[in-house]
Backbone as CSV, one residue per row, in Angstrom:
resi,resn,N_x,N_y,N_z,CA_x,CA_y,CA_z,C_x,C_y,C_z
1,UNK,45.915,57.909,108.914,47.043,57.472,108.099,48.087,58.579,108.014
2,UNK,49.547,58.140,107.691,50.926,59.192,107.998,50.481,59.812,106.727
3,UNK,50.985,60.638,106.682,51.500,61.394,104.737,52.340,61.084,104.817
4,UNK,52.441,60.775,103.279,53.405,60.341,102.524,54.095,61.249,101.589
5,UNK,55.122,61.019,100.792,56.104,62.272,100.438,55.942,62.271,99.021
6,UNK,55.091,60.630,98.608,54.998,60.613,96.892,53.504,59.257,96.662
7,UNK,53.219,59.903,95.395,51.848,58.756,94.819,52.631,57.596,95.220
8,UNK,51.684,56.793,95.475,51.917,54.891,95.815,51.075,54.162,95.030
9,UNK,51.474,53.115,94.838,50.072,52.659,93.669,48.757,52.382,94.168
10,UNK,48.509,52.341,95.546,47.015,52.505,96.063,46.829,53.977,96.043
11,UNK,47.124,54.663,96.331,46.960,56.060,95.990,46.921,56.498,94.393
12,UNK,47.714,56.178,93.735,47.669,56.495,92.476,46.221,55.450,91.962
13,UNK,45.823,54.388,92.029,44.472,53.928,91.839,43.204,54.345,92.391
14,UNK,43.264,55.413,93.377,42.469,55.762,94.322,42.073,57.056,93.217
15,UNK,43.720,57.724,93.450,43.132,58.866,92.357,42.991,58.754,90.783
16,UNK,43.143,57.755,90.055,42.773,57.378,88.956,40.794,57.316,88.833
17,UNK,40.739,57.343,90.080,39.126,55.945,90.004,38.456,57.569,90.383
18,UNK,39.140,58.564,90.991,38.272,59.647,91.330,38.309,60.774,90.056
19,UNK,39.539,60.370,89.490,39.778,61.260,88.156,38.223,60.978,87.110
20,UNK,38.065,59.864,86.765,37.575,58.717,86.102,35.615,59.118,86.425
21,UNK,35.930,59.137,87.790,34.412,59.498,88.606,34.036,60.811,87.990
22,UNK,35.077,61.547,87.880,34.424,63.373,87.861,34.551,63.813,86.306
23,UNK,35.115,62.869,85.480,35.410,63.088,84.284,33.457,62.558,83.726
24,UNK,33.470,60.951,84.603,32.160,60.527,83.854,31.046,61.333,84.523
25,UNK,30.836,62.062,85.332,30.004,62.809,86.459,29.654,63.969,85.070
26,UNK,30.045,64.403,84.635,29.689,65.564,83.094,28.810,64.547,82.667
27,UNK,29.136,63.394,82.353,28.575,62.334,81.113,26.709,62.363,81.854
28,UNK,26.714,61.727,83.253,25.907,61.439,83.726,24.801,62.783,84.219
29,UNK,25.432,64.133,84.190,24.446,64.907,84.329,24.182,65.697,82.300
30,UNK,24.733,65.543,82.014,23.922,65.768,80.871,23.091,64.811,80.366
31,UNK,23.136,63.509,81.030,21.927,62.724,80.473,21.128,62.655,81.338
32,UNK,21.074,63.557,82.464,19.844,63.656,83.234,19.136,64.874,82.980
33,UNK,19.889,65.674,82.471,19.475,66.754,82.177,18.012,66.646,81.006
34,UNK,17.855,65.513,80.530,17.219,65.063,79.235,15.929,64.854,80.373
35,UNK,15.710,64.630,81.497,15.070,63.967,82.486,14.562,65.357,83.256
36,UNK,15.002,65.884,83.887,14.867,66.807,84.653,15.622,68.198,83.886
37,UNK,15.084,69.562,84.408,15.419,70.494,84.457,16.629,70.758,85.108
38,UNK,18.003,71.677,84.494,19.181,71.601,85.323,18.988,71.927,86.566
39,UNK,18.493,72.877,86.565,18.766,73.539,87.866,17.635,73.128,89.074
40,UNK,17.054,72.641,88.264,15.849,72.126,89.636,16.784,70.334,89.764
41,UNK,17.515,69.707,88.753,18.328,69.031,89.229,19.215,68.949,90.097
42,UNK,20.284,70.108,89.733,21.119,70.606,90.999,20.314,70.986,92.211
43,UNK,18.956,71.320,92.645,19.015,71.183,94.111,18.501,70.173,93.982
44,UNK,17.611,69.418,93.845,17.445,67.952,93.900,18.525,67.057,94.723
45,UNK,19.869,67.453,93.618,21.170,66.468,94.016,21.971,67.197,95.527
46,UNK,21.764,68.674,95.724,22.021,68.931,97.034,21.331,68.661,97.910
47,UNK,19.955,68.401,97.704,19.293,67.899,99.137,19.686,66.562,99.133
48,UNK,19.506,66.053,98.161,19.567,64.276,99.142,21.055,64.048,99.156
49,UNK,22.229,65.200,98.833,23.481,65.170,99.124,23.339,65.387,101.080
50,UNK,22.778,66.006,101.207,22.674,66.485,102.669,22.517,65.377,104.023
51,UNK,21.695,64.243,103.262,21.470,63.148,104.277,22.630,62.228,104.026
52,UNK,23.210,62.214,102.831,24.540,61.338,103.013,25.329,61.528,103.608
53,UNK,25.964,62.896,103.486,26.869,63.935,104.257,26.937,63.984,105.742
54,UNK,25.488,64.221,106.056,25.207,63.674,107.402,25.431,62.632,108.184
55,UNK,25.075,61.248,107.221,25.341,60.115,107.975,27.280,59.835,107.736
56,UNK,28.090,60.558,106.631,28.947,60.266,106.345,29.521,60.817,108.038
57,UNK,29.582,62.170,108.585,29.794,62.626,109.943,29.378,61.807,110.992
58,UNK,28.194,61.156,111.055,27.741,61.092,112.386,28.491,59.367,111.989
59,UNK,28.739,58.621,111.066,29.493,57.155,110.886,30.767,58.021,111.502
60,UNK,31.541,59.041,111.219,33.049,59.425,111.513,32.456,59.508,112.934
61,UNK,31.309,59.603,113.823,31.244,60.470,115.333,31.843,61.635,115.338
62,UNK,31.422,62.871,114.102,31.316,63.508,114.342,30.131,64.664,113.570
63,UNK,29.265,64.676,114.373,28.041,65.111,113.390,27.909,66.627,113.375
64,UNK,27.219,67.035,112.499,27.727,68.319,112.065,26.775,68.969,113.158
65,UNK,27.612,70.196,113.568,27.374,71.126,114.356,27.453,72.914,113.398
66,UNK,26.476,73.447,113.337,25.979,74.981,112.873,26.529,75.881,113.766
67,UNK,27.727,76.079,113.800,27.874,77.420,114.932,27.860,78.837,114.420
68,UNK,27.404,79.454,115.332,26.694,80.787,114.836,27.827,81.872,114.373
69,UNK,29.066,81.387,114.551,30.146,82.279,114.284,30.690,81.889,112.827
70,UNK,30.405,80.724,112.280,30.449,80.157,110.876,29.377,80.479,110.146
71,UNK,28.029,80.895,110.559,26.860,81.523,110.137,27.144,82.276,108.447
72,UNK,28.031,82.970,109.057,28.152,84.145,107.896,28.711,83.541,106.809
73,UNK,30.222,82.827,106.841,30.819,82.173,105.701,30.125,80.997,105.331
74,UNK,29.726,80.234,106.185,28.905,79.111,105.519,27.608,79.331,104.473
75,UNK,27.121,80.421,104.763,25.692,80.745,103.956,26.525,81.235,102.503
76,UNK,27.848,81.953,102.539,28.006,82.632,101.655,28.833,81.320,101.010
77,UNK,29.596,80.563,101.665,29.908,79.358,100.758,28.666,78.604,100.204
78,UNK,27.932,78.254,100.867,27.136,77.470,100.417,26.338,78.384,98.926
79,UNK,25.980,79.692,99.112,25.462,80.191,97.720,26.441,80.172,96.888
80,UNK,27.604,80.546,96.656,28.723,80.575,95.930,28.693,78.717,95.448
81,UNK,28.923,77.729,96.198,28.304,76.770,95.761,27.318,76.271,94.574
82,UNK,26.384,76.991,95.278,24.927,77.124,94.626,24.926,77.831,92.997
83,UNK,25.759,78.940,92.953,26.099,79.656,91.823,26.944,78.697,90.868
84,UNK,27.921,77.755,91.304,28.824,76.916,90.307,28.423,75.951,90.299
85,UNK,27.024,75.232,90.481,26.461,74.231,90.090,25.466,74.373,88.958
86,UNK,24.720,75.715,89.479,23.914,76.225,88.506,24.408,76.449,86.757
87,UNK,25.511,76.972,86.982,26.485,77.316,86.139,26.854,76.175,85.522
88,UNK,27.494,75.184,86.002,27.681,74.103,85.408,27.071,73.412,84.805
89,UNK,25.513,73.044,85.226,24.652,71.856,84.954,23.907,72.764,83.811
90,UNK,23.288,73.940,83.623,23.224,74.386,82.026,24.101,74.566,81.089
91,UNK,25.665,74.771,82.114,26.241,74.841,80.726,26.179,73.305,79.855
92,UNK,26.389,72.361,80.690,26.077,70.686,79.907,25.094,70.531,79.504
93,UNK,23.913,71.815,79.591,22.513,71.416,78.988,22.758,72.130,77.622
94,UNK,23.794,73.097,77.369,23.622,73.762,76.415,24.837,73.602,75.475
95,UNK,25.971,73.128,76.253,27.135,72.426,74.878,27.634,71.564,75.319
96,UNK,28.778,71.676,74.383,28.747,69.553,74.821,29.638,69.227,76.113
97,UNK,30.246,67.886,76.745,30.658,67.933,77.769,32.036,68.312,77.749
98,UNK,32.759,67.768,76.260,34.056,67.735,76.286,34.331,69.208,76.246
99,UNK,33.796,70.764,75.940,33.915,71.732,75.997,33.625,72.659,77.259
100,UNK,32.365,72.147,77.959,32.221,72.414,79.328,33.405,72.034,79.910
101,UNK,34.067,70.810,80.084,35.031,70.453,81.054,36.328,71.494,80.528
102,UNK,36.672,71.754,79.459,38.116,72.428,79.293,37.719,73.517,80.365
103,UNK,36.617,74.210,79.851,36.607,75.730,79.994,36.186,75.679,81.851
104,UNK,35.311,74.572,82.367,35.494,74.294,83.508,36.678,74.297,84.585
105,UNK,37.562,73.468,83.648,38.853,72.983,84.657,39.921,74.171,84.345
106,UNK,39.323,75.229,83.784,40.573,76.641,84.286,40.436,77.198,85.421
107,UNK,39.461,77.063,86.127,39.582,77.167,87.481,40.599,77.260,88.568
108,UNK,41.877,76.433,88.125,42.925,77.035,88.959,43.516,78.237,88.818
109,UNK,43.525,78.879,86.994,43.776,80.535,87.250,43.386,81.461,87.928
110,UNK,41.700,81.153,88.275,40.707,81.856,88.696,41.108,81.983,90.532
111,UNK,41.491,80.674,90.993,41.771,80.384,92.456,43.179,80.969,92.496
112,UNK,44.275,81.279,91.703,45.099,81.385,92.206,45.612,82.815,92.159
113,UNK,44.527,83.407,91.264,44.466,85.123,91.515,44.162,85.339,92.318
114,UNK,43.020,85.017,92.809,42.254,85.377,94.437,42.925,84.914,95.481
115,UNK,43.672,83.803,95.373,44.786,83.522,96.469,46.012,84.147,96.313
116,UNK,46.475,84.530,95.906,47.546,85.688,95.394,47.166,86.955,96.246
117,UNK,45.999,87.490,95.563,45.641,88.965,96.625,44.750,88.349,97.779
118,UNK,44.448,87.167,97.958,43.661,87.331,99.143,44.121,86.575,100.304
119,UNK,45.164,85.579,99.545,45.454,84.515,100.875,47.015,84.450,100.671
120,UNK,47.507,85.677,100.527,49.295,85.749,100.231,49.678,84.772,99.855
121,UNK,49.007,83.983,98.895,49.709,82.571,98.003,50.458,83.509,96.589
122,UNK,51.931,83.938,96.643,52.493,84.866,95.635,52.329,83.798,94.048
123,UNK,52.232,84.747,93.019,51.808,84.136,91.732,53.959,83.959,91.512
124,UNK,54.161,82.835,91.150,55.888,82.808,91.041,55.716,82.911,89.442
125,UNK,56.931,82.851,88.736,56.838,82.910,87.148,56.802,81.587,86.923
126,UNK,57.019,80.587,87.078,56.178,79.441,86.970,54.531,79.295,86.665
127,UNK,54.284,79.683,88.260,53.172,79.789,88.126,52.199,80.732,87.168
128,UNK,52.792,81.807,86.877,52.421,82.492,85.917,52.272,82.556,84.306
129,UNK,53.615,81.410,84.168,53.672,81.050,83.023,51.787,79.688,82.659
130,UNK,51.665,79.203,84.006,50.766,78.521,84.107,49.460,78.846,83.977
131,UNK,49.473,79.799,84.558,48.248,80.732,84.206,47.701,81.411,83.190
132,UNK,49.106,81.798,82.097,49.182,82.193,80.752,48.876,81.263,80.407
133,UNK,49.415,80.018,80.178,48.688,78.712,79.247,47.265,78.189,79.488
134,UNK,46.729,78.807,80.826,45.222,77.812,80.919,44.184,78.828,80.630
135,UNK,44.962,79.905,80.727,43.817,81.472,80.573,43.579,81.368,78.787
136,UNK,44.825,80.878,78.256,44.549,81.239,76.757,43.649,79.749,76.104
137,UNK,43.801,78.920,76.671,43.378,77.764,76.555,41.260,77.870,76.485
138,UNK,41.255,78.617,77.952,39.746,78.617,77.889,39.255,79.562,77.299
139,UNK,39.946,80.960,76.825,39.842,81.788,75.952,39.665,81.103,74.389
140,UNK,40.588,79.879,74.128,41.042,79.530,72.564,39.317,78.939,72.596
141,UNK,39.162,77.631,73.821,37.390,77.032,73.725,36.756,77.977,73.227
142,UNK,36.687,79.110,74.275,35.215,79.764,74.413,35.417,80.320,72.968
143,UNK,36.582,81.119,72.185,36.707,81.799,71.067,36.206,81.054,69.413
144,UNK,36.640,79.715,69.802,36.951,78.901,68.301,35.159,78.061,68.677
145,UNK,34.098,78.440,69.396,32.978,77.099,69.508,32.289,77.299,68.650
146,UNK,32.170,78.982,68.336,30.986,78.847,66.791,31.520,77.908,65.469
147,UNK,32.215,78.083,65.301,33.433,77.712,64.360,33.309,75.746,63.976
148,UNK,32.847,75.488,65.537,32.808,73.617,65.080,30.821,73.466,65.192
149,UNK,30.525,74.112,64.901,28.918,74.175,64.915,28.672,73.422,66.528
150,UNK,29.590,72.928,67.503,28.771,72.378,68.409,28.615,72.794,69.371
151,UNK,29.195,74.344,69.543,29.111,75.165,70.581,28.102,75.836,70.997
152,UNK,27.794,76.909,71.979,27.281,77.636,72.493,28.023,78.807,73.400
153,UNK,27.885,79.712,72.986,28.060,80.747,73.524,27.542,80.971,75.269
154,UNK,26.073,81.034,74.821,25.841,80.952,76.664,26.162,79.564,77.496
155,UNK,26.291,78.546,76.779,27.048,77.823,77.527,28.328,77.482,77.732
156,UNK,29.101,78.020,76.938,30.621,78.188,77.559,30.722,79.464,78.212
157,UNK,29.674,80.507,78.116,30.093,81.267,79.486,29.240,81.036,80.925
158,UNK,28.384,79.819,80.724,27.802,79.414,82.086,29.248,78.403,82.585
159,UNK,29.538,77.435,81.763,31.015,76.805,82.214,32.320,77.487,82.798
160,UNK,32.396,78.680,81.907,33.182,79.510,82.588,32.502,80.479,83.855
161,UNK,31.394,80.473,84.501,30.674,80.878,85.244,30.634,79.582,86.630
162,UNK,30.790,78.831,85.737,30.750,77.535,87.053,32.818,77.306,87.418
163,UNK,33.144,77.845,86.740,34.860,77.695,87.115,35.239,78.504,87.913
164,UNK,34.665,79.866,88.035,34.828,81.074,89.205,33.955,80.450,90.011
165,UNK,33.050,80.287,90.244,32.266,79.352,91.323,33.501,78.661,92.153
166,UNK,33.678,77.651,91.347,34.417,77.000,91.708,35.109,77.478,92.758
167,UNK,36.292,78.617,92.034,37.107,79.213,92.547,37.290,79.874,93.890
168,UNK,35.561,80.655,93.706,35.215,80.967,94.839,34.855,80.453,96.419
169,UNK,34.558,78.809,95.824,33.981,78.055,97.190,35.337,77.298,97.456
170,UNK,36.688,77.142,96.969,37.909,76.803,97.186,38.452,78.154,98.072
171,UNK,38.222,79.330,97.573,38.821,80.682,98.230,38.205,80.555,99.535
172,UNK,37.299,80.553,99.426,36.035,80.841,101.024,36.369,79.074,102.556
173,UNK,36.835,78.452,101.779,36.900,77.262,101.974,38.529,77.551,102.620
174,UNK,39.523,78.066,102.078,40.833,78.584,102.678,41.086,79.597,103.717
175,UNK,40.008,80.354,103.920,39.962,81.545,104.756,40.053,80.942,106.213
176,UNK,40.342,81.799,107.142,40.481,81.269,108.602,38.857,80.543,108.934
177,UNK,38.118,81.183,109.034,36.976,80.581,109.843,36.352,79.240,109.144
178,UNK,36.207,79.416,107.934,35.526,77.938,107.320,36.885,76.852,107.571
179,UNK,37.966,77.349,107.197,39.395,76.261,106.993,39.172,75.158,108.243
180,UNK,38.752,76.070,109.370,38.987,75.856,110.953,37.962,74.499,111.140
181,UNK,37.143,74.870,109.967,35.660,74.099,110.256,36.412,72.407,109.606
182,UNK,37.042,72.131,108.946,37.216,71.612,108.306,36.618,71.075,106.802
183,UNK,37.437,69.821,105.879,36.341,69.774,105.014,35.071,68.908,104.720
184,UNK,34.578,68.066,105.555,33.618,67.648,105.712,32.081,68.263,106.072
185,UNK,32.709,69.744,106.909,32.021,70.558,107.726,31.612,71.814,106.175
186,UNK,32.727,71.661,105.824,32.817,73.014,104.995,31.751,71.909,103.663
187,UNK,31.581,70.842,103.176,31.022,70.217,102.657,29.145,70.081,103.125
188,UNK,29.195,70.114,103.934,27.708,69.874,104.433,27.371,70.938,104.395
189,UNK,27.895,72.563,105.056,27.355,73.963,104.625,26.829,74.010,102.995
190,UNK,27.950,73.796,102.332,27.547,73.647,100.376,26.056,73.076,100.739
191,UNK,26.456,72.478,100.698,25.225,70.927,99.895,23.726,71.583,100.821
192,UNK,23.879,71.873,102.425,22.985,72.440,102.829,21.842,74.002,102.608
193,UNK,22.837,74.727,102.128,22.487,76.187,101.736,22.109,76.058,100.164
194,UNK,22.782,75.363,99.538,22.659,75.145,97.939,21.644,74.858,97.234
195,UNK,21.073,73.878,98.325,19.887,73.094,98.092,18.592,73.645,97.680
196,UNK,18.441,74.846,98.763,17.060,75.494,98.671,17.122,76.653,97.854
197,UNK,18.517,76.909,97.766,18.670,78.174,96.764,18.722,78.075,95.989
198,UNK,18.817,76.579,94.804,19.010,76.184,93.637,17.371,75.950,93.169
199,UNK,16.284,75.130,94.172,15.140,74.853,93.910,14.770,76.373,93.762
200,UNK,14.455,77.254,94.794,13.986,78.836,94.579,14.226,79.502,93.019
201,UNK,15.156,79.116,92.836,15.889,79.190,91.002,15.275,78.674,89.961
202,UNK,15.065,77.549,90.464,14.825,76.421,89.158,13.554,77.074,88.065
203,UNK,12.702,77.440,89.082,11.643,77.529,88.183,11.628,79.262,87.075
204,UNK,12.871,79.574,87.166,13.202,81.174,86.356,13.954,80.024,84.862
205,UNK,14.293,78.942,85.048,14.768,78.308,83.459,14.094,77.345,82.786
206,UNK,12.553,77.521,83.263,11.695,76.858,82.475,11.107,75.291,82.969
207,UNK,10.440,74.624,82.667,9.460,73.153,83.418,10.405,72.734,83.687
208,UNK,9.776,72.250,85.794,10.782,71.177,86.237,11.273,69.841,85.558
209,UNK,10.361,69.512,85.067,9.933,68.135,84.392,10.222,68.016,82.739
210,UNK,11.172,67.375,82.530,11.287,67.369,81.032,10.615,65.684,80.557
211,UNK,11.579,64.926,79.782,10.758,63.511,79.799,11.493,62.624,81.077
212,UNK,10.907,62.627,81.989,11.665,61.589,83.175,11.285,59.926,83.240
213,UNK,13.012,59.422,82.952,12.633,58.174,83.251,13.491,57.726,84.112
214,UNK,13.106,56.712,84.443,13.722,55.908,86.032,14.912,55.657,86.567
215,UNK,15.697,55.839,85.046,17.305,55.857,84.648,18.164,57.267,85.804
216,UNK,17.000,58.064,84.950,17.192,59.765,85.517,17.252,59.754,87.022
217,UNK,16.277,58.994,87.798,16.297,59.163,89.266,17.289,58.159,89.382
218,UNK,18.035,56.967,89.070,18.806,56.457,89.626,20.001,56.838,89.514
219,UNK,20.487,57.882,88.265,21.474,58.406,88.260,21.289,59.872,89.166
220,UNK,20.025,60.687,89.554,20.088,61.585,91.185,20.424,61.152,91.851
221,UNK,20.379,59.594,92.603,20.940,59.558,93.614,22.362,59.041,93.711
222,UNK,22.771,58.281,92.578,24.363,58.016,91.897,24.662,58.692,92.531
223,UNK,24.701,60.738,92.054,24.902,61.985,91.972,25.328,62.509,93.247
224,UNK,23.823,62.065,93.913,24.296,62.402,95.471,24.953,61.469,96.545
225,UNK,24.720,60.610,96.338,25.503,59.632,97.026,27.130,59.693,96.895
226,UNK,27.578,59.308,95.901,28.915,58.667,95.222,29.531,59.497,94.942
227,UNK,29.099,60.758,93.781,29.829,61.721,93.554,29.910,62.808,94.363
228,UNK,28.944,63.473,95.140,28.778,64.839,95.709,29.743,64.078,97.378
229,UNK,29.137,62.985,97.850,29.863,62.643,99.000,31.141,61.918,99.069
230,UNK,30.967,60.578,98.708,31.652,60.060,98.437,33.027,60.148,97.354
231,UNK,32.831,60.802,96.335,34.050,61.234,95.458,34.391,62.285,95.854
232,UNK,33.859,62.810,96.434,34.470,64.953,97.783,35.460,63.869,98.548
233,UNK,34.797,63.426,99.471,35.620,62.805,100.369,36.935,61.973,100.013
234,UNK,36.540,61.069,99.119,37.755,60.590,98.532,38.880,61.319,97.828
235,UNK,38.808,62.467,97.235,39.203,63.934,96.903,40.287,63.968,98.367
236,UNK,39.430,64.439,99.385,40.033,65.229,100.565,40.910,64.317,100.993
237,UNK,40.470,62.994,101.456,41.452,61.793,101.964,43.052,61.722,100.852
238,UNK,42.831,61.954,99.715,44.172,61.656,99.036,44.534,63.015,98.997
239,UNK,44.319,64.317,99.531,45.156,65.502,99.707,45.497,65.233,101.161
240,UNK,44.678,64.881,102.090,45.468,64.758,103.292,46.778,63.539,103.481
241,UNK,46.721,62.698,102.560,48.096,61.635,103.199,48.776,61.684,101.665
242,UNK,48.801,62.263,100.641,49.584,62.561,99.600,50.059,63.734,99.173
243,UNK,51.089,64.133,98.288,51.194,65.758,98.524,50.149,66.213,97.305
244,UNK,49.872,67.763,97.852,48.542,68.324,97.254,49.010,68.347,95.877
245,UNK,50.503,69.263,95.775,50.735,69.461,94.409,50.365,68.141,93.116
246,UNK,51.018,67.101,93.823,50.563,65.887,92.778,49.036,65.516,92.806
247,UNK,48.289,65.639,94.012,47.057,65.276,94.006,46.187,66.202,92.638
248,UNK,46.328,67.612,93.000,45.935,68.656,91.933,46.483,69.259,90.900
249,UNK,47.127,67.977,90.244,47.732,67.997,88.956,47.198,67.199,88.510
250,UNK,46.726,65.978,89.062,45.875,65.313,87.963,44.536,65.198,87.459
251,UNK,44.357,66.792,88.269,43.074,67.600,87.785,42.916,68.103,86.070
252,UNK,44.645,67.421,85.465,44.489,67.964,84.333,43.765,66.738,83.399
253,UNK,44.134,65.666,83.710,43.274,64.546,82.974,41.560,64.613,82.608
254,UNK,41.265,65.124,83.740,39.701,65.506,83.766,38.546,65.963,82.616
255,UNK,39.299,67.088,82.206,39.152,67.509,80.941,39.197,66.520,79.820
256,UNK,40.288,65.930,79.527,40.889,64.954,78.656,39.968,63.711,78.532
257,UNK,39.773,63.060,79.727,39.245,62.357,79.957,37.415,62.527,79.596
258,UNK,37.133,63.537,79.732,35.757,64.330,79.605,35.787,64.283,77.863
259,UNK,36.300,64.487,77.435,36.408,65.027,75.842,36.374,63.795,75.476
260,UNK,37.204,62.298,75.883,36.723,61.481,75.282,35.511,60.791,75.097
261,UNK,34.890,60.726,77.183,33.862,60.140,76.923,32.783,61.160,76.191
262,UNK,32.774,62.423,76.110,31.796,62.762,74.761,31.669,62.631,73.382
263,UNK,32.975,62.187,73.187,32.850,61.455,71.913,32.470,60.282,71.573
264,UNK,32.632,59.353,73.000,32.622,57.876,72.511,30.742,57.935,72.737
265,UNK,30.012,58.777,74.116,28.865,58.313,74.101,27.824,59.061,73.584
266,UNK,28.296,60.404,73.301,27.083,61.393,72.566,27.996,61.623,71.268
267,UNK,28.789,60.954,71.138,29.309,61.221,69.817,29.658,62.735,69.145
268,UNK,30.274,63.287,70.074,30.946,64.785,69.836,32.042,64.612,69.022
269,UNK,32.377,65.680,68.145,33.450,65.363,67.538,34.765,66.325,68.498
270,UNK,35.879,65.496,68.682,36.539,66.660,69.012,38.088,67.298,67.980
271,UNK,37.375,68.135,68.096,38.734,69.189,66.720,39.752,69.178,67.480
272,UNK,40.367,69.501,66.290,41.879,70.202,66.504,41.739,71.241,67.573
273,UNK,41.047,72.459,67.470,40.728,74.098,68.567,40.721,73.725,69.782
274,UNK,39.591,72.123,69.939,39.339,71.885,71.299,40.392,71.243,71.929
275,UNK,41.428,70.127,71.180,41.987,69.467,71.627,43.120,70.454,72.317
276,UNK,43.694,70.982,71.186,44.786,72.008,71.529,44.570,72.879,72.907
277,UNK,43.197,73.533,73.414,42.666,73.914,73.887,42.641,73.751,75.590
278,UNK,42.485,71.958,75.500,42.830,71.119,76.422,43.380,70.443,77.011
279,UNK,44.679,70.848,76.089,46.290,71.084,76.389,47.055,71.663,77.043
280,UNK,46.584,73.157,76.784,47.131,74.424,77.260,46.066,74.015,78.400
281,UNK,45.070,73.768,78.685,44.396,73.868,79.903,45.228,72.921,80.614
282,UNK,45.363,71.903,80.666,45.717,70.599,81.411,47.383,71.013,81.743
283,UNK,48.607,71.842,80.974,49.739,72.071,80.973,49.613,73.073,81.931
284,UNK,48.910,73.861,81.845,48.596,75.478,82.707,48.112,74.753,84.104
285,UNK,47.405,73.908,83.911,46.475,73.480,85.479,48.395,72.677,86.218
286,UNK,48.877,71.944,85.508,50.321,70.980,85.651,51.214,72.412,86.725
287,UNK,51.399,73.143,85.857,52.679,74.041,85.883,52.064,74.950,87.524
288,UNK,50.666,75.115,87.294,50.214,76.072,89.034,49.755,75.298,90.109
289,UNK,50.238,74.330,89.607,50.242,72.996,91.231,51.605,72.840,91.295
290,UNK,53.133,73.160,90.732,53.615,72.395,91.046,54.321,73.291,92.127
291,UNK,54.810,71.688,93.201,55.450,72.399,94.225,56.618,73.532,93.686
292,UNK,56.495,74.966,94.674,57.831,75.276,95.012,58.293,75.138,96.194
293,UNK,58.512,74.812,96.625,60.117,74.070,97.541,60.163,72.533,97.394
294,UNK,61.089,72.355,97.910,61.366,71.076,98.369,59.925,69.899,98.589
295,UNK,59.273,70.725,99.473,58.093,69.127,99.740,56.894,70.071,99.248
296,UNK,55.884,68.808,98.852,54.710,69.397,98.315,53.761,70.084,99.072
């Protein structure tokens, strides 16, 4: 398909439904988390991410190929991976979702320092002003959580631990040799390396097995199927034929969207600290996507 120069309303429904996916994707691993152990969850959901991924390539005819000159960045994406899942899936074991996601989705400050000194992407005063609003934002979360009794400390700094993750497998993912690989390729390294390095883990945060019911395994493979493949991919398809800047601006809803459904289904309350919080996050994430020049 051509790119296009602006959202269309199949595109704008495409990315509504993926916004929607990754907002309820928090919802659905903290209630597996009740089921399974996080982190022996997260590799769980990277291995049987691995056979989807697979067949998702070899349906495109083009099946993934290991070349020994990608060796090096792929292992180190894929642990870096491995590190912001880990990170993530206790922090939802340990506070609530709508606070994981703020302090989660600052992640573009985190990417756009390291692309600044590492991938000559210059920080403009725009962008900087953007970075001031999402830095103080996940600072205001992490600062104000004792304060609404529903916080956690180690888990808003595992959330903020899974946002440099983040950051990091977006940085490693831009560099010449993985970029080259593309992102389907650069997707199957994750999910492949992640897998065994997350199980090797699991058992340092206590029994694999919490109370598991059947719910729990049908939302693992939800997990790996739909979200890890299928919502990546759908991700990548609306940055390739839409412009990025608008695509990764409506990374700010996410959050927003996250905060509600923890209120409506675990019944979180959300304050004033958090809301405000997820403001400055969502305005800060707005302002360091937006194009400078002319096209996105």
């Amino acid at each position: 398909m051509n790119r296009k120069d602006r959202l269309d309303a199949f595109g704008g429904s495409v990315l509504l439904g993926v916004t929607l996916l990754l907002a309820f994707n928090q919802i659905i691993v903290k209630l597996v988390n009740q089921g399974l152990q996080p982190v022996f969850f997260a590799g769980l959901r990277s291995v049987l991410a691995v056979f989807f991924v697979w067949g998702w390539l070899v349906y495109m005819r083009r099946p993934p190929r290991l070349k020994r000159k990608v060796l090096g960045p792929g292992l180190l994406m894929g642990a870096v991976f491995a590190a912001e899942f880990l990170c993530l899936f206790m922090a939802l074991d340990l506070t609530t979702v709508g606070r994981t996601s703020v302090i989660f989705y600052s992640m573009p400050v985190w990417f756009a320092i390291l692309a600044h000194f590492g991938l000559g992407e210059r920080i403009t005063p725009v962008r900087a002003i953007g970075l001031a609003l999402a830095f103080i934002g996940a600072a205001w979360a992490i600062l104000t959580g004792s304060q609404s009794g529903e916080g956690s400390l180690a888990g808003d700094l595992f959330a903020l631990g899974g946002a440099l993750g983040w950051a990091g497998t977006a940085f490693i993912a831009r560099r010449p040799t993985m970029r080259a690989e593309g992102p389907e390729m650069q997707l199957f390294w994750m999910v492949l390396v992640s897998g065994p390095l997350l199980l090797l883990a699991a058992p340092f945060f206590g029994p694999l097995i919490r109370d598991l019911q059947p719910v729990h395994l049908a939302f693992l493979v939800f997990q790996a199927s739909v979200v890890v493949a299928g919502g990546f991919i759908a991700w990548l398809w609306l940055m390739s034929v839409y412009p990025a800047s608008t695509v990764a601006s409506f990374s700010f809803l996410t959050p927003v969207l996250a905060l509600g459904l923890g209120a409506l289904i675990f019944g979180e309350s959300v304050t004033w600290p958090i809301l405000g919080a997820a403001l400055l996050v969502g305005a800060g994430i707005v302002l360091i996507n937006r194009p400078t020049g002319a096209k996105a």
